[in-house]
C-alpha positions in Angstrom: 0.0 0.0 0.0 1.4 3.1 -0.9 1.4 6.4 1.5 2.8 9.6 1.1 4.8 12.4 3.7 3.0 15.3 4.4 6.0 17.2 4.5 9.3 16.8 2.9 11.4 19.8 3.7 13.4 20.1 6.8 11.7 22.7 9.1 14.7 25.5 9.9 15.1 24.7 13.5 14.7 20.8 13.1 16.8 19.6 16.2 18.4 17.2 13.7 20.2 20.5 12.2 23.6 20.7 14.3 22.8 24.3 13.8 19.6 24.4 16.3 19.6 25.1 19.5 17.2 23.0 20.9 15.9 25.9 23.3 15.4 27.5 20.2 12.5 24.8 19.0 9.2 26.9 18.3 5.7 25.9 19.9 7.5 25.5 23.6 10.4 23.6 24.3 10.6 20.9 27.2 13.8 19.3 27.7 11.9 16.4 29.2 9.6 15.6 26.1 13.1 15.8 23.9 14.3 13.3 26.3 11.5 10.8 26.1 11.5 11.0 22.0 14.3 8.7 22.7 11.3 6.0 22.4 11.8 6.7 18.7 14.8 5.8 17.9 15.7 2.2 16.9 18.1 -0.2 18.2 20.2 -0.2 14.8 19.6 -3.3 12.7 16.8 -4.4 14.8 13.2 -5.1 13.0 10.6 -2.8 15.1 7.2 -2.8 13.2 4.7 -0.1 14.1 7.8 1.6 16.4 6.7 5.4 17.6 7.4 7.9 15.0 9.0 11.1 16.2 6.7 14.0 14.9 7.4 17.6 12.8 7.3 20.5 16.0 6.0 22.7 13.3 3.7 20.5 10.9 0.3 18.8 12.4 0.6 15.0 12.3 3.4 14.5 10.0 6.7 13.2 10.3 10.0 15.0 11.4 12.2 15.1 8.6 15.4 15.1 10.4 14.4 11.7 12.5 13.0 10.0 9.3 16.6 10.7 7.5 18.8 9.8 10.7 16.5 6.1 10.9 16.5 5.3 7.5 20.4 6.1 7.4 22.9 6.0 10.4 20.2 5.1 12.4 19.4 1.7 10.0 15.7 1.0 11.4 14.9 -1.5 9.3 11.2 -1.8 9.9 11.3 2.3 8.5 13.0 1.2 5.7 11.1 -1.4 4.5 8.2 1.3 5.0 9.6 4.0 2.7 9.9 1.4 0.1 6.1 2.3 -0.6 6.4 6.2 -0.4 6.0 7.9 -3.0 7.2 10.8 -2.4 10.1 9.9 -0.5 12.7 11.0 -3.3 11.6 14.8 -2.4 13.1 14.6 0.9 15.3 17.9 1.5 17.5 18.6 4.8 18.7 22.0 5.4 22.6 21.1 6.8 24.7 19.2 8.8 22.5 16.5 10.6 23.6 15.3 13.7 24.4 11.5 13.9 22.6 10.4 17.2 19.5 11.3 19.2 21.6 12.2 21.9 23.5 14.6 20.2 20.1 16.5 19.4 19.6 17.4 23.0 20.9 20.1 24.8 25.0 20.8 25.8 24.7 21.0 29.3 25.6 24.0 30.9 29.1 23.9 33.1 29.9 26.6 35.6 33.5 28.3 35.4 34.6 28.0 38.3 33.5 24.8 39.7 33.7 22.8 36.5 30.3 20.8 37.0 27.1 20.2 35.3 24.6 22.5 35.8 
């Protein structure tokens, strides 16, 4: 069955984009709900059917380009591969920059104090 993206741009402050800061995300930022799109992300190489998609901040129910390019590359989620295979417009797909590699590397650099060194 064949489906199609409701989006296929890269929004400008995707937190995919090494360029974002994620505090910087429109529609109100929460560190916490970054942190528990980790659900989203698959164990590489491993077949997860009907896994949670992480969604577009900026487009009603579609899919955030930055994740679906990270999964069905570096990321190698197999079960979203097999999925795009029926896409139709997934050849449109455009990203605006340097992508980061990992979902951890999309949330925040933690702040460190000078003069003690530690985490904030």
């Amino acid at each position: 069955m064949s489906w199609r993206l409701k989006r296929t741009k890269q929004c400008a402050k995707c937190p995919w984009l090494v360029s974002t800061n994620p505090h910087e995300i429109p529609n109100g930022y929460s560190v916490e709900k970054h942190r528990a799109l980790a659900s989203t992300i698959a164990d590489p190489g491993r077949i997860a059917f009907g896994a949670h998609a992480m969604a577009c901040h900026e487009t009603e129910d579609a899919h955030c380009i930055g994740w679906l390019v990270n999964q069905i590359g570096p990321g190698n989620n197999i079960g979203l591969r097999l999925k795009m295979r029926h896409c139709e417009n997934g050849g449109d797909i455009e990203l605006r920059g340097e992508q980061h590699r990992r979902f951890e590397d999309t949330l925040p650099v933690p702040v460190t104090t000078a003069s003690t060194g530690a985490a904030e």
